[in-house]
N, C-alpha and C positions, 0 to 999 in steps of 0.2 A: 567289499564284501566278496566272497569267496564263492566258489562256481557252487559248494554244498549248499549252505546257506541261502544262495539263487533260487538254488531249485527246492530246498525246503518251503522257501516262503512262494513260489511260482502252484507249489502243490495245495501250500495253505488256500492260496488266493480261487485256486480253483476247486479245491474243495467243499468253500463257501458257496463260490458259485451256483454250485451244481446239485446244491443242495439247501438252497436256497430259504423255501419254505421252511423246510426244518428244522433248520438252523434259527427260524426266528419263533419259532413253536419252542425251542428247546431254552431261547433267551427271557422268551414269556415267561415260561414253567420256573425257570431257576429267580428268576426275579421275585415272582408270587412267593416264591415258596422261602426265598432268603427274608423277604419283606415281612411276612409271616414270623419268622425266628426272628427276627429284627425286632419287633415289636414284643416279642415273649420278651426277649433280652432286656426291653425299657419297662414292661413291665418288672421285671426281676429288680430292677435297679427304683423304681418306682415304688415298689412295694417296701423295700427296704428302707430306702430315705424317709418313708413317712412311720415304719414299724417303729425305725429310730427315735423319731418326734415320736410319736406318743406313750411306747414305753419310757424313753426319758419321762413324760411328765404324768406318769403311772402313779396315781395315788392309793394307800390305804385306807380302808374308813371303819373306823372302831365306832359301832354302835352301842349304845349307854340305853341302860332300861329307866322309864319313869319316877322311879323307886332311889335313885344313886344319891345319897346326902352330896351337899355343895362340898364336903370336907373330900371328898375322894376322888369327885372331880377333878378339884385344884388339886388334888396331890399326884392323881394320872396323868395330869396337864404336865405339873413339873416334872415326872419322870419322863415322860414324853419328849421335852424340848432339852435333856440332861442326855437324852440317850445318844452317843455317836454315830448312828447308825442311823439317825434320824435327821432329816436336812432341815425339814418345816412342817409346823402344828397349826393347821386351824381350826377351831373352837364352831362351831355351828349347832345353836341353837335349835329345838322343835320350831319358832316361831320365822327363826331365819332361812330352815330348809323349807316348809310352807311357803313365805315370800318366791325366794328361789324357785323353787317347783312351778309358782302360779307365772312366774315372768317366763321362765321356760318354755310352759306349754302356753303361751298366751294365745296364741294361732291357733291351739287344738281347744276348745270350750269343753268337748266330751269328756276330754283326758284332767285339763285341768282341774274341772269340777268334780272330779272323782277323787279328789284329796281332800279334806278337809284341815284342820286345825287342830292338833295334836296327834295326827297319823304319822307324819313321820317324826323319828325319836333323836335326841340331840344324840351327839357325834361328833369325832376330831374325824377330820380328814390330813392322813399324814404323809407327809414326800421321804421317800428314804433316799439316801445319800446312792446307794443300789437295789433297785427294784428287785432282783432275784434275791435278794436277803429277808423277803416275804414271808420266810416259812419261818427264820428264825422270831419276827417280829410276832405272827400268833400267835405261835408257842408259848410268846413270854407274853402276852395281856389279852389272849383268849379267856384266860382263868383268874384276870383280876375283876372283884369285888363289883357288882353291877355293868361287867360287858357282857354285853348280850350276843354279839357277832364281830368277829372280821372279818374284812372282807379286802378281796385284792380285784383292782378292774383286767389283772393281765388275761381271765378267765375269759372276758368277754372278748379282749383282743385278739386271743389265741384264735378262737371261732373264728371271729373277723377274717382275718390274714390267712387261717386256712383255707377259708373259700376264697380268698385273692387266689392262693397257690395254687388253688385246685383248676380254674380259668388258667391262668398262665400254664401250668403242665398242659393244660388241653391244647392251649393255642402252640406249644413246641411240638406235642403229639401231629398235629393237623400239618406245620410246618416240617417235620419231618418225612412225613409221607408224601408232600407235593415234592421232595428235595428226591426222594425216592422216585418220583414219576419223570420228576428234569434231569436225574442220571440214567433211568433206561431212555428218557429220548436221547440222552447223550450217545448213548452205549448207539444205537439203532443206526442215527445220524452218521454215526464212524465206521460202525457193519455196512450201511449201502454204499458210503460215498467208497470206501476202500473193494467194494465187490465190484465198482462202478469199471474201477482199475487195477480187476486181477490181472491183467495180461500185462500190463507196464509193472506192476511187482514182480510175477513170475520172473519176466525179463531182468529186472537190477536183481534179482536172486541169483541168477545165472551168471551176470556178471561179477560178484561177489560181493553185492553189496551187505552192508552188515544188517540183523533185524532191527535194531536202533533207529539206523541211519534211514528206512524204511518206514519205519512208525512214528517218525516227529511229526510229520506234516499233519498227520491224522491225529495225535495227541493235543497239538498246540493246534488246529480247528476246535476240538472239547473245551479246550481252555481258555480261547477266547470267547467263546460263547456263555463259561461260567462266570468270566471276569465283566463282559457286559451287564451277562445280568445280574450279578452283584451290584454292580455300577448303578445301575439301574436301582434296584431296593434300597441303597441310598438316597439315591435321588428323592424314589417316592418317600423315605421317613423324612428327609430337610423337607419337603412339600407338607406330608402333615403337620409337622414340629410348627410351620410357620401359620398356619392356618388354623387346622383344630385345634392344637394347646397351644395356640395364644388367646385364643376364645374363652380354653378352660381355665386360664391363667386371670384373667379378668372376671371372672365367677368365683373359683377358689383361689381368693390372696393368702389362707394361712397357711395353705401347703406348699411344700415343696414339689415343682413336676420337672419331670426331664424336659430338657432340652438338645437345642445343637452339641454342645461342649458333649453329653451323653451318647447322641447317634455319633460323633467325629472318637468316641472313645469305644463303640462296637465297630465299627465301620471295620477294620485291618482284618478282622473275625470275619468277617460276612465277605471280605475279599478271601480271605485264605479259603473258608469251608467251601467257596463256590468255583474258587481254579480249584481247589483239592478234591473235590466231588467230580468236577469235569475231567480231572486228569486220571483218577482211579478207573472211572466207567470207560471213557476210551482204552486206555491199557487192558482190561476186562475185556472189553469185546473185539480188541484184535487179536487177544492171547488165546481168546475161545473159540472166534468164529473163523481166523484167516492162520494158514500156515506160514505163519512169518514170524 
């Protein structure tokens, strides 16, 4: 290792030193605040994998008035299960969706017993081969002979998944502004330590030393401290991943929930953005506060 090099890392080491507290104030903050984005990120990926599952198994349901002769049934039936654009027909009865309903709410008495026996009306419930082909399928048996309504469940998902989104934007929002408070302690942490030692910069200024050659020691203190506590928000999402959602993984078996493979696939992301946030903010505040 070279006498530069020596003294780069003799400066890092004292940098740390001597600023000690801060430095682990500034390892907390970037931690919190990666950990925080960390988990919007598994949200994101979370929200998705299950949007997937359910719109794949997004059905239509064509409701039928009381009134519809057996002959046009069967014949909505057979255009139904002829249509290409139609994966799977199920036939349900008034007396089958009553069943249905009652096992349903069997837990809720209130709800249950608030349906009776010929409230709700027979209906094909149909799978289409792609669900966004919804509009075209109204279109064409909105208007045939005793339907009374289509209906598409993507309405309901749509709600759904927007208030997922709208949590997840919040929780990036809240994450970005703790990432905002771990680069000005960055920035701060690099302002003292380098005012610590304007006189030995003065000095290698005079000898001609370059602003670069000047400013590593203090850039690479920001960016070890980013890269810990990146380190660190990994850490703490394998800690949750193993704990909390294996818990919720034992409660809900029909979803899909992230995992390891998920945090080990943000991870590179939460390293870069937290040396890259550390490295900006030091460069910022020796470019602002120190003539060098």
């Amino acid at each position: 290792m070279g006498p530069r090099w020596r003294y780069t890392f003799a400066e890092l080491a004292g940098g740390l030193r001597g600023n000690l507290l801060m430095t682990v104030a500034t390892v907390l903050t970037v931690t919190v605040s990666l950990t925080l984005g960390g988990m919007g990120l598994l949200a994101q990926r979370q929200v998705n994998d299950v949007s997937r599952l359910f719109y794949a198994s997004v059905e239509v349901g064509i409701f039928l008035s009381a009134e519809l002769p057996e002959e046009q049934r069967l014949s909505l039936h057979s255009q139904l299960e002829e249509n290409p654009q139609v994966e799977r027909v199920i036939y349900e009865s008034e007396q089958q969706a009553y069943e249905n309903f009652q096992e349903l709410f069997k837990e809720d008495p209130v709800l249950r017993d608030s349906v009776q026996p010929g409230d709700l009306p027979d209906s094909f419930r149909v799978k289409l081969v792609d669900p966004e082909n919804f509009a075209a399928i109204e279109s064409q048996y909105s208007a045939f002979p005793g339907v009374e309504k289509v209906t598409d469940q993507r309405g309901v998902l749509d709600q759904l998944f927007g208030l997922l989104n709208g949590f997840k934007l919040g929780g990036f929002a809240i994450a970005i502004l703790q990432l905002v408070g771990g680069a000005a302690l960055i920035a701060n942490t690099i302002r003292l330590s380098a005012f610590a030692r304007r006189e030995q910069i003065g000095i290698m200024k005079l000898v001609g030393a370059t602003n670069w050659y000047i400013r590593l020691p203090f850039i690479l203190e920001g960016v070890l401290a980013g890269l810990i506590g990146s380190v660190g928000a990994i850490l703490l999402l394998l800690i949750g991943e193993a704990t909390l959602l294996d818990q919720v993984r034992e409660y809900v078996r029909f979803l899909p929930i992230v995992g390891t493979d998920d945090i080990l696939a943000i991870a590179p992301l939460l390293i870069v953005t937290g040396a890259g946030v550390a490295a900006i903010a030091s460069f910022v505040s020796l470019r602002r506060f120190l003539d060098v």
